[in-house]
C-alpha positions as CSV (number, residue, x, y, z in Angstrom):
1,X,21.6,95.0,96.2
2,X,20.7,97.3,93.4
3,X,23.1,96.2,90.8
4,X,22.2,92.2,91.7
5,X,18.6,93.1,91.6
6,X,19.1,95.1,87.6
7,X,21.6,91.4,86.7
8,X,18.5,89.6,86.9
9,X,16.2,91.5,85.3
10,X,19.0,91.7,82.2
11,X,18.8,87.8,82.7
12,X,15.1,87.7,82.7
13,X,13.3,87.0,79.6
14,X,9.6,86.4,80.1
15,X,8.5,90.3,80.8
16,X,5.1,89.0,83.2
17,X,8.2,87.4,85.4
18,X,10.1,90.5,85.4
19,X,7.3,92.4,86.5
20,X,6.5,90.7,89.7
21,X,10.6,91.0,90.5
22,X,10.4,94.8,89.9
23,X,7.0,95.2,92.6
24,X,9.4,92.6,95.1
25,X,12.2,94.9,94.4
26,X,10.5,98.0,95.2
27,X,9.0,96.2,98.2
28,X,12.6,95.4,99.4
29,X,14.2,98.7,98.4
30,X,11.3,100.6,100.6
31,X,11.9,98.3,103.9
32,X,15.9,99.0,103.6
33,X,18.3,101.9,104.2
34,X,19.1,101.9,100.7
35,X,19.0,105.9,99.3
36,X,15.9,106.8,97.2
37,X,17.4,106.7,94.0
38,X,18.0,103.0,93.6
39,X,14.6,102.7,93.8
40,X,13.9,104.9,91.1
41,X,16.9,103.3,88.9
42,X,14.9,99.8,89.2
43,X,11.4,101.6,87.8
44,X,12.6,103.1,85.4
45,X,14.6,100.3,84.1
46,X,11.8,98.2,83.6
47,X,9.9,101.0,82.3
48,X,12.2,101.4,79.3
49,X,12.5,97.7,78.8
50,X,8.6,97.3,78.5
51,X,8.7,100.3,76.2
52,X,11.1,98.7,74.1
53,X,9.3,95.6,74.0
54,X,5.8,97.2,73.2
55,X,7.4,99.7,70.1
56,X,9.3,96.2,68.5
57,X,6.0,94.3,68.4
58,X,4.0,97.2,67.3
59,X,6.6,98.3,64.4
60,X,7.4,94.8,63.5
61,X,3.6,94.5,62.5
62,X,3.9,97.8,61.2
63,X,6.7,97.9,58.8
64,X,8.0,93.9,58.5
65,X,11.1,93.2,56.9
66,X,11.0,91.6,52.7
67,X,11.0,88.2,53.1
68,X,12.9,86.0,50.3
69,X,11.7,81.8,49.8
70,X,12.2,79.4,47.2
71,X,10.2,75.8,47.7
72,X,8.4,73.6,45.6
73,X,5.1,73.4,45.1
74,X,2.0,72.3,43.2
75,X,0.3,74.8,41.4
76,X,-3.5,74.9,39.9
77,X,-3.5,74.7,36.3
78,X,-6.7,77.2,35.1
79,X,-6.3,76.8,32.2
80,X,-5.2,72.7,31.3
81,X,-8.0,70.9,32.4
82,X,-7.9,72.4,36.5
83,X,-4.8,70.5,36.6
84,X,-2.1,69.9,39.3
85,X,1.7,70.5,38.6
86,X,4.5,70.5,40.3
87,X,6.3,74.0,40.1
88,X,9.0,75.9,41.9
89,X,8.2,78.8,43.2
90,X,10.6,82.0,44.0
91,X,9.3,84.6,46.0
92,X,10.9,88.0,46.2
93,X,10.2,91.3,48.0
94,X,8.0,92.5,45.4
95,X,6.9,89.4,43.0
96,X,6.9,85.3,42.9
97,X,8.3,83.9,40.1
98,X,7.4,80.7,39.0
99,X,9.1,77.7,36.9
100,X,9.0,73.9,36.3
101,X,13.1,74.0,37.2
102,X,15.1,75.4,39.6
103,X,17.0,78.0,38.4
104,X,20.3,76.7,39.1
105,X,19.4,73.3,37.2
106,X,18.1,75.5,34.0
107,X,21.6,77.4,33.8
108,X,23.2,74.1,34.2
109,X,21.4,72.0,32.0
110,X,22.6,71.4,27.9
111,X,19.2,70.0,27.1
112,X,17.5,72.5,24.3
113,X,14.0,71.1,25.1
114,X,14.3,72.1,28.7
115,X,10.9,74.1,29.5
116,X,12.8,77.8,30.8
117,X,10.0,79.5,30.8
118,X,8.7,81.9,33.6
119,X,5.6,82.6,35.3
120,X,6.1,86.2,37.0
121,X,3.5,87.5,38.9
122,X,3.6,91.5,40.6
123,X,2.5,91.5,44.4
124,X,0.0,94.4,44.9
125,X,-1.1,96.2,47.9
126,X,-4.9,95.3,47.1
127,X,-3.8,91.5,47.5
128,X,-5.1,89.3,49.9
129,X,-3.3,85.9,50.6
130,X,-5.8,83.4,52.0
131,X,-5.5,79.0,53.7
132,X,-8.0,77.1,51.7
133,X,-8.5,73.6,52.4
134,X,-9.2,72.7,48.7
135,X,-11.5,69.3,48.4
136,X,-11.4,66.9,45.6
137,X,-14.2,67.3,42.8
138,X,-15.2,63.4,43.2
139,X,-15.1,63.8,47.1
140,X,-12.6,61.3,48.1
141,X,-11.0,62.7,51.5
142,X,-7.9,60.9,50.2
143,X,-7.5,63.7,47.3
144,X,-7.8,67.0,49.1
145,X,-5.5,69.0,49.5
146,X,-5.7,71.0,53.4
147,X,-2.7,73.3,53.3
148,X,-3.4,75.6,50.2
149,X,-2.4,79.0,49.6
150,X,-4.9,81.4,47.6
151,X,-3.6,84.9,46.1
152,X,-6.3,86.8,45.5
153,X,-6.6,90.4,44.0
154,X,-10.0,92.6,43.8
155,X,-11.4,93.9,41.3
156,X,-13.1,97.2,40.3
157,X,-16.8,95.7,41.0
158,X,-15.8,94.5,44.0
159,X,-14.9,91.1,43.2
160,X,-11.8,89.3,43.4
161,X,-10.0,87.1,41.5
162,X,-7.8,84.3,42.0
163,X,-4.2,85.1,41.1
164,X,-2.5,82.1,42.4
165,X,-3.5,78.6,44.4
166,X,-0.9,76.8,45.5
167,X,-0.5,73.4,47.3
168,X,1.9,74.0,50.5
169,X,2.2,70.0,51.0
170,X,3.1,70.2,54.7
171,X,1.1,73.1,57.7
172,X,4.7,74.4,58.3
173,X,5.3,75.3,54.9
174,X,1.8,77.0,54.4
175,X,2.5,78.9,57.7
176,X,5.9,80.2,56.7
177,X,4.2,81.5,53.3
178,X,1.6,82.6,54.3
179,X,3.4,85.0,57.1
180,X,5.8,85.6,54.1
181,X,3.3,86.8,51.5
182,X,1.9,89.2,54.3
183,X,4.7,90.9,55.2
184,X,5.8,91.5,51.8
185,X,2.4,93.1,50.7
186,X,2.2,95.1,54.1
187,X,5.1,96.8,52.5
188,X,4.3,97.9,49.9
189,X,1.8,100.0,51.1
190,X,3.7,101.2,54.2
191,X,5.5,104.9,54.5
192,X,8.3,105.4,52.4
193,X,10.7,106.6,55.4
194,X,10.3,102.5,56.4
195,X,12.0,101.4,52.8
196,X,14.5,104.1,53.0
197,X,15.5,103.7,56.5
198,X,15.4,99.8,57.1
199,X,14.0,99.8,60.8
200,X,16.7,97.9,63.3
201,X,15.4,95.5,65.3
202,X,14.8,97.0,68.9
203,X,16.6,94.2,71.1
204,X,15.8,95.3,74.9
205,X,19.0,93.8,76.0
206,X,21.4,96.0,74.0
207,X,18.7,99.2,73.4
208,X,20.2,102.4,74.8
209,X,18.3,105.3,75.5
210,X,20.1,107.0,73.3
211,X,18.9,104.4,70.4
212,X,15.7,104.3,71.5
213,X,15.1,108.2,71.5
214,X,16.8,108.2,67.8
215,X,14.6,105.3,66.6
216,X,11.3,107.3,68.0
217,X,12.6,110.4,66.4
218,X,13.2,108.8,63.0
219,X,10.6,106.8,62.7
220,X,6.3,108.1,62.5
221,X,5.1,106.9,65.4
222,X,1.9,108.2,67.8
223,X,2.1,111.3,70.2
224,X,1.3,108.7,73.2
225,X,4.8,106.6,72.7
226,X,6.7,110.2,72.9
227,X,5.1,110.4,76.3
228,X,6.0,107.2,77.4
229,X,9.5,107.6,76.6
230,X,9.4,111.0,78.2
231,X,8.0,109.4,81.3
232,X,9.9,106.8,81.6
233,X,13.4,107.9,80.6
234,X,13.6,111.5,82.0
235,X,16.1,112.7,79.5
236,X,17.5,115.9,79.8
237,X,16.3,118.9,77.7
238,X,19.6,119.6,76.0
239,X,20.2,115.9,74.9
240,X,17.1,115.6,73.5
241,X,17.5,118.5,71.4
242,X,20.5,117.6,70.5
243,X,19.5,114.0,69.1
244,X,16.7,115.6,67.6
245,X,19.0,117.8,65.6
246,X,21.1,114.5,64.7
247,X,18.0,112.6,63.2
248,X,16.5,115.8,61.3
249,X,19.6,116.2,59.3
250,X,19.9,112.9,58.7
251,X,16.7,112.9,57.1
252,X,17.7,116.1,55.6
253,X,14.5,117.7,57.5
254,X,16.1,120.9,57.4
255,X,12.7,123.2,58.2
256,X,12.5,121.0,61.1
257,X,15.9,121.8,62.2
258,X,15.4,126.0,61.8
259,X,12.3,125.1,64.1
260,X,13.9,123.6,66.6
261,X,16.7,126.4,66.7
262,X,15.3,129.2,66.9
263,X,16.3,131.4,70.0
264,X,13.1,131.2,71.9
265,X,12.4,127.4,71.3
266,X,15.7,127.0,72.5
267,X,15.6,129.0,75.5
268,X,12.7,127.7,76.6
269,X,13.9,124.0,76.4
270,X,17.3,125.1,78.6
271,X,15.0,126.9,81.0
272,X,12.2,123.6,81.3
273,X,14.3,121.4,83.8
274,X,15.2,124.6,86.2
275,X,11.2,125.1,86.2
276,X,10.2,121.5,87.2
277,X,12.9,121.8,90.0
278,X,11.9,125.1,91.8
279,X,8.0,124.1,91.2
């Protein structure tokens, strides 16, 4: 009944559903002769999968992956009259690049009067990336323009200024931008371990604890998720110090390592489980 009940949890995507099997479950595996243990196995299974689930949305806020996009666009002109034109717009993980071509049609093309030029502008961690609705100066509702992109950076005296207005032409477009431009900015002001290590993505139907315990060792996290993981998992003493030793000389930590060897650390570690079990 055990292995049938842990089947459909695997199977179970919506986590609030999941949750009311696992309190049935328990119910069930109380009322029957099953041994103790099953019981426990159930628990803790859902323990590590809402773990899993809670560090992935936390981290993928945290450190997002670079996001890449090419679209066109209409861009306001500053400096030609507050002008409209159509451009296409690149962005990369660290700048968007702007042109009146694609790229692909500039290489191509034979024509010597072909505008090649390009607009490159550097994203910055001060940058803000804001939805304007942007209304027509003679007021006619058929002329705005609802699904703008503004790029703003600040200033010194605590102004900003406008680095970028775009015209999206469609909500999904703006939306997919929009989450774009954030997540590239987020990182470039995130910890360097992130860039250096590209973070996997935690997927709660293949996470071991093995990966998981790796992933919170490598990665800066809070004090509280090393207690849920400690709580939840029960890993032995010796395996953890042995996949700490793993991710420390990976990143190349190697103070960490002597710390974590020396005789009395590691004594005390061996000796911790036979503790708990004759307290």
């Amino acid at each position: 009944m055990a292995r049938e009940i842990l089947e459909l949890l695997l199977t179970q995507p919506d986590i609030a559903m999941a949750r009311e099997w696992v309190v049935e479950a328990t119910r069930l595996l109380k009322a029957s002769p099953q041994p103790t243990w099953l019981e426990t196995q159930v628990e803790q299974y859902f323990a590590l999968q809402q773990l899993i689930r809670d560090i992935e949305a936390e981290d993928s806020a945290l450190a997002p992956a670079a996001h890449e996009l090419a679209t066109f666009a209409d861009q306001r002109m500053f400096t030609q009259g507050l002008n409209w034109g159509k451009r296409h717009v690149q962005l990369t993980a660290s700048r968007i690049l702007i042109r009146k071509h694609e790229p692909d049609k500039a290489e191509r093309s034979m024509n010597p009067f072909l505008d090649m030029r390009t607009d490159c502008i550097m994203l910055a961690a001060d940058m803000q990336v804001l939805c304007r609705h942007h209304s027509s100066s003679t007021h006619a509702a058929s002329l705005d323009r609802p699904y703008c992109l503004e790029l703003v950076r600040s200033q010194p005296n605590a102004s900003t200024d406008v680095a970028l207005l775009l015209d999206m032409w469609t909500e999904h477009a703006r939306n997919a931008w929009l989450a774009a431009l954030q997540a590239n900015i987020t990182r470039l002001s995130m910890d360097p371990l992130w860039l250096k290590h590209p973070r996997p993505l935690l997927d709660p139907a293949v996470t071991t604890i093995a990966h998981l315990l790796r992933y919170i060792l490598l990665y800066p996290s809070s004090d509280s998720r090393d207690c849920r993981f400690r709580d939840a998992c029960r890993v032995d003493a010796s395996r953890s110090l042995y996949l700490q030793l793993c991710v420390y000389g990976q990143l190349q930590q190697w103070d960490a390592v002597v710390e974590l060897t020396r005789p009395g650390k590691v004594r005390a570690r061996a000796c911790a489980p036979e503790q708990r079990e004759s307290s």
